[in-house]
C-alpha positions as CSV (number, residue, x, y, z in Angstrom):
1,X,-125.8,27.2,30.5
2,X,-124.5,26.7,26.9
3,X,-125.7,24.6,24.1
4,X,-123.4,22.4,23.1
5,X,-123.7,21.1,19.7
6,X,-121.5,18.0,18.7
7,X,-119.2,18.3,16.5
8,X,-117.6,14.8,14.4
9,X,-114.0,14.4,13.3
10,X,-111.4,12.2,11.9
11,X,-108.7,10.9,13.9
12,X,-105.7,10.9,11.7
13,X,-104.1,8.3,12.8
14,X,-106.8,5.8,13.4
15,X,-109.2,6.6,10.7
16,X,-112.1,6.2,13.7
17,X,-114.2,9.4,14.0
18,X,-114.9,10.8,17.3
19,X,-117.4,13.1,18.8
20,X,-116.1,16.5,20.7
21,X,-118.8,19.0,21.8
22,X,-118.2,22.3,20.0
23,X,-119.1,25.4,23.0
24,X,-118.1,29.0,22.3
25,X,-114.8,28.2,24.6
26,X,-112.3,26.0,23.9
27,X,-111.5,25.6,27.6
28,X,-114.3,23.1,28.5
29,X,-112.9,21.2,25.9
30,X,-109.7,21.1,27.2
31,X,-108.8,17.5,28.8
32,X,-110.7,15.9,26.1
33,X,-108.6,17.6,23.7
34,X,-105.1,17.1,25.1
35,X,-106.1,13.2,26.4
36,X,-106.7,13.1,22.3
37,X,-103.5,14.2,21.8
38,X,-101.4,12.2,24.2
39,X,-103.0,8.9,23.0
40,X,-101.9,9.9,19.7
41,X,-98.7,11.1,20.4
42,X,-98.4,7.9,22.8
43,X,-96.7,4.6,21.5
44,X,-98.0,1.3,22.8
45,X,-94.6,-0.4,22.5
46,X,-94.6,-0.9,25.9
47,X,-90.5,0.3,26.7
48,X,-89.4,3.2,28.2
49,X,-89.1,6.2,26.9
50,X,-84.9,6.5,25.6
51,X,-84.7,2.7,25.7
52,X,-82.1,1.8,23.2
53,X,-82.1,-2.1,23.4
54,X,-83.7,-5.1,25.5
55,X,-80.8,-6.7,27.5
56,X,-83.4,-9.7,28.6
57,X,-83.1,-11.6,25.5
58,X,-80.5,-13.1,23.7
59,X,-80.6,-10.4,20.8
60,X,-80.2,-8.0,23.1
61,X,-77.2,-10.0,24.7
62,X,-75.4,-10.0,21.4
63,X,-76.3,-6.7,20.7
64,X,-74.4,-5.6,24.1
65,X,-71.3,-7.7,23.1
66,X,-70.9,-6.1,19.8
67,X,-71.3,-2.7,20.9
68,X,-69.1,-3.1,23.3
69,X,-66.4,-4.7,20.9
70,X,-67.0,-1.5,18.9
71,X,-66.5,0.9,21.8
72,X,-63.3,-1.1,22.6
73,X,-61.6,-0.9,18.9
74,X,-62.7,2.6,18.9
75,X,-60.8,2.7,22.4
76,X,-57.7,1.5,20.9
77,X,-57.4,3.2,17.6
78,X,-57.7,6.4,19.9
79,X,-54.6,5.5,22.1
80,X,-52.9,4.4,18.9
81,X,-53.4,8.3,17.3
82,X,-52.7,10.0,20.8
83,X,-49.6,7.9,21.2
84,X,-48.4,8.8,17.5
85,X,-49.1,12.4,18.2
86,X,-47.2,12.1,21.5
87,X,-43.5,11.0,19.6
88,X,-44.5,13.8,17.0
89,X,-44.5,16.4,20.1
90,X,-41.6,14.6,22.0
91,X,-39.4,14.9,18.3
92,X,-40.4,18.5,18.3
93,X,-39.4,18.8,21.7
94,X,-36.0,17.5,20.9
95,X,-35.5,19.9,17.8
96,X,-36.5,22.6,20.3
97,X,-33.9,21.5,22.3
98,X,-30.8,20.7,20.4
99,X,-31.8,25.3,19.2
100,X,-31.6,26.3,22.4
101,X,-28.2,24.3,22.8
102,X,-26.8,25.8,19.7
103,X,-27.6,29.0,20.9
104,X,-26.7,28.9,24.2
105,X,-23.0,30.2,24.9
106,X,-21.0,27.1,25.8
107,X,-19.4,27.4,29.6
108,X,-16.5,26.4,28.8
């Protein structure tokens, strides 16, 4: 069996200093290492992870209602610009037209 020999360090985030038993291999090390690294990784807000907002409270209420007010002015402005662009195209349509009329030999 190996000696292991312990081995101190500095957790950068804590400032605390832990021990980890230096072997030859890293691989008996292994879960120590990686549970080290997912606590540090790990935040202890307590939400889920992609959570944007609490809906529970009141602030989060609001926050719902004005985001939503945003989305809906954002909604309209877009109609606004598409219907613009549609009387653009329907006045191009029209000059199209009144060409092909011109050109065309009358029937008469």
């Amino acid at each position: 069996m190996q000696q292991l020999t312990p081995v101190r360090f500095l957790h950068l985030v804590s400032n605390k200093s832990s021990t980890l038993f230096h072997t030859r291999s890293l691989v008996n090390n292994l879960p120590l290492l990686t549970t080290t690294a997912t606590k540090l990784m790990s935040s202890g807000s307590g939400r889920s992870e992609g959570s944007i907002r609490d809906g529970d409270t009141v602030f989060g209420k609001k926050e719902k209602v004005i985001e939503d007010q945003y989305f809906r002015v954002q909604e309209v402005e877009k109609i606004k610009h598409l219907k613009e662009e549609l009387l653009k195209q329907k006045a191009k349509l029209a000059e199209i037209e009144d060409k092909i009329d011109e050109l065309a030999p009358s029937k008469e």
